[in-house]
Steps between C-alpha positions, in 0.01 A plus 500: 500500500692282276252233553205714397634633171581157388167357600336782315761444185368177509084593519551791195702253329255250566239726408627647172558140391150416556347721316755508223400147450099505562404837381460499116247675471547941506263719414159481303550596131145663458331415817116669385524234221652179634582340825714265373797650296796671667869606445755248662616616815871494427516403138408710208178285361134429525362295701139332468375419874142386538393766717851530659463186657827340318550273825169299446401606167783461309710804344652505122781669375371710150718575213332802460650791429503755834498850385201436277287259670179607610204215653159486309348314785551298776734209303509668128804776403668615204851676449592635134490190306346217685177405695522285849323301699541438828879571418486319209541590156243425258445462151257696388468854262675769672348762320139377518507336871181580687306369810141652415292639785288146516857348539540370182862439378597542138719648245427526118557118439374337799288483796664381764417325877752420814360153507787437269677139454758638616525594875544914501487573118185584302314278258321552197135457489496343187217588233411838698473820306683774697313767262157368655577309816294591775273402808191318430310608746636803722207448701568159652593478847892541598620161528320413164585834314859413417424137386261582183667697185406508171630698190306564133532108428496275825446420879775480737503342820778512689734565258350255242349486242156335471139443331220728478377822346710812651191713417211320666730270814431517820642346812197427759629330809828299591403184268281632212556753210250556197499727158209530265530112371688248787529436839880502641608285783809673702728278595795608764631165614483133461542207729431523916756542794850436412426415106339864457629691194431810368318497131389826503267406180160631400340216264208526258215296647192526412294678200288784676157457627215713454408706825548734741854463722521496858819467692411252770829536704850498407487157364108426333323723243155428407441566113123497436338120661883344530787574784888513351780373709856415387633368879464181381681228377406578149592819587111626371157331603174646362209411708126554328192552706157523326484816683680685769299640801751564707902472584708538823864543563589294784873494467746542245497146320185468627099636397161390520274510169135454545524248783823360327844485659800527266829476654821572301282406211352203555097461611405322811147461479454295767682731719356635842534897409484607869778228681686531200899524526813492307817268564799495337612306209194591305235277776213686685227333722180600629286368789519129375749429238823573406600600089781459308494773208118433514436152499383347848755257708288231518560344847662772674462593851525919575578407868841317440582644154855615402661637173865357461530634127362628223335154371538318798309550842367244788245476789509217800419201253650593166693632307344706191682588115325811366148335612531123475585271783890345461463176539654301852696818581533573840418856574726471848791429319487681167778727381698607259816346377814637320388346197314766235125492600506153680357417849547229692257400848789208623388260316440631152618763263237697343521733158172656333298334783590210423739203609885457307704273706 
């Protein structure tokens, strides 16, 4: 008997101690309004848990005050004197702190976003009006919706401030925007792979043409006799036809105009419509021939043909930069060094396509 109660001592003990140490989290403040703030389980403060998850999460001890917080949402609360986020306290008008119902956060001085500089705290939008700040277009799909703002003065896209008329702009796919004058390119990111970047920047283009605007797919328009893209290297290519009978969305990068390809862009003229396929790094082939952002690989056989980069690539006999032969390399033994952009095949070292020893 004296066994037992000791072994059980020890399990309640043990017990006790575990959850004195691993459950922070009590109950839900104002559970109808957020799933993510909640009284301490054992000390007298508020806790901000994404939806009580504090184990994976993450969990943050507020300064607020406890008898008079209340949660606005999911991750926004207020006590008497101060405004949090997540947990956090934030600088903003007390008396004047809204959240709008298209989202929109903003006091009497500012409009504010949580892609802040700093990690958990608001920032300012700077230039927006938070008398007229609003969505430009409530009709646009969800995931666009929230992107595109605009107040008595400006566009805003994601959070910045940019170009074009706030009375007459208009978003049409993922890559092109236009108001009653210019042509926008939207640019997200820069660079490929492990150089990407996010830009987020929409950049006057292109002075308006006359004619009728047809959204294409998520990346062409067709304005009138020309086809817009901006997923290019110049980030916007105009193509002009003497007239346009016809288009056809093939993939995303990719349509057919008249009996034209155009592939991220670029024309291929040449190009086999129906054998037609993409490859990465910007190359494509057809039937016969293999491209490199649309000029034909002179030389290149499809049967034995391999990418190794993005300007580099090799069949059986040769080895090919962008779409010229490198001279005496030796496709069998090609590869990259540790050097910055330099090859070697054994016997040489290779930069640009071209030999450096």
């Amino acid at each position: 008997m004296k066994v037992f109660l000791i072994i059980l001592t020890i399990v309640v003990l043990g017990f006790l101690g575990i959850r004195y140490f691993l459950f922070r989290i009590g109950d839900p403040v104002n559970s109808k309004l957020s799933d993510s703030y909640f009284y301490h389980y054992r000390k007298n403060i508020i806790v901000h848990s994404p939806m009580g998850n504090w184990f994976e999460l993450g969990y943050y001890e507020s300064d607020a005050d406890v008898e008079s917080f209340q949660p606005i949402n999911r991750d926004f609360g207020k006590d008497k004197k101060n405004v949090f986020w997540k947990g956090r306290k934030q600088t903003v008008d007390y008396a004047t702190f809204q959240i709008d119902a298209s989202g929109i956060i903003k006091d009497k001085n500012h409009v504010y976003t949580t892609n802040g500089k700093e990690y958990n705290f608001l920032g300012i939008i700077a230039g927006a009006d938070p008398k007229s700040y609003q969505l430009l277009d409530p009709s646009l799909p969800d995931h666009k919706r929230m992107s595109w703002f605009k107040d008595s003065n400006a566009v805003f896209y994601r959070s910045k401030k940019i170009e074009g008329d706030p009375a007459t702009f208009k978003p049409l796919n993922d890559a092109l925007a236009v108001d009653a004058n210019f042509i926008y390119s939207i640019i997200n990111e820069r660079d490929d792979g492990m150089y990407a970047h996010d830009v987020n920047e929409v950049i006057r283009k292109h002075k308006r043409m006359e004619g009728v605007i047809k959204i294409i797919n998520d990346t062409y328009v067709q304005i009138g006799n020309a086809v817009v893209s901006a997923f290019t290297k110049e980030e916007f290519t105009l193509h002009t036809f003497e007239t346009i009978r016809n288009t056809k969305e093939i993939d995303y990068f990719t349509i057919v105009v008249n009996d034209t390809l155009i592939y991220k862009g670029t024309e291929y003229p040449e190009i086999d419509i129906e054998s037609f396929e993409r490859l990465d790094y910007g190359y494509c082939k057809d039937k016969k021939n293999i491209y490199h952002d649309g000029e034909k690989i002179i030389g290149a056989v499809i049967s034995g043909f391999e990418i190794i980069s993005q300007d580099y690539s090799k069949d059986d006999k040769n080895v090919f930069y962008k779409n010229v032969v490198v001279e005496k390399a030796d496709p069998k033994n090609f590869t990259r060094t540790s050097e910055n952009d330099v090859w070697e095949d054994g016997k040489n070292k290779y930069k640009n396509g071209k030999i450096v020893n």
